[in-house]
N, C-alpha and C positions, 0 to 999 in steps of 0.2 A: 504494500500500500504506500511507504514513504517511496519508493521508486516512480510511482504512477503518480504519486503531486510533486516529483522534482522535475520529471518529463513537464508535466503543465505548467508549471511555473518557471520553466524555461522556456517552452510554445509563449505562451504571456511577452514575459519579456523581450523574444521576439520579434514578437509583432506587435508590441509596443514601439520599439527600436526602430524597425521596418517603415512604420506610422510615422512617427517625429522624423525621419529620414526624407519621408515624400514631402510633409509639410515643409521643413527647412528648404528641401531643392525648389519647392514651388514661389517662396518667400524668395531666396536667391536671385531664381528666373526672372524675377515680377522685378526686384530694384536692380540688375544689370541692364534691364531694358528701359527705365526710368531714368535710369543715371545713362542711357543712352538718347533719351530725348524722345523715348518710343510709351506708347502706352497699351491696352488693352482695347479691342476690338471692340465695337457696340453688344451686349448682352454676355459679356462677362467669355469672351472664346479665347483658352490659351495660347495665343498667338499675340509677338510681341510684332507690334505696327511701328514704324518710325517713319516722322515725317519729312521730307527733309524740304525746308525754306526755297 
């Protein structure tokens, strides 16, 4: 039994891990393209737009 909740509570962690991994790359993504003068598409679509003058 103490095997079978070290297994899940290593799954957990995980994909806890896994989860704050996506979100940080999406934060990332979102100010390299901001700090390039670029911003997000009309209705939110991850795709960095840059305009250029």
């Amino acid at each position: 039994m103490k095997k079978v909740m070290q297994v899940v509570a290593a799954l957990v962690i995980l994909l806890a891990v896994f989860w704050a991994g996506m979100h940080f790359e999406r934060f990332r993504y979102d100010d390299v393209c901001v700090d390039m003068g670029g911003g997000r598409n009309p209705g939110n679509f991850p795709i960095c737009v840059i305009q250029i003058p």
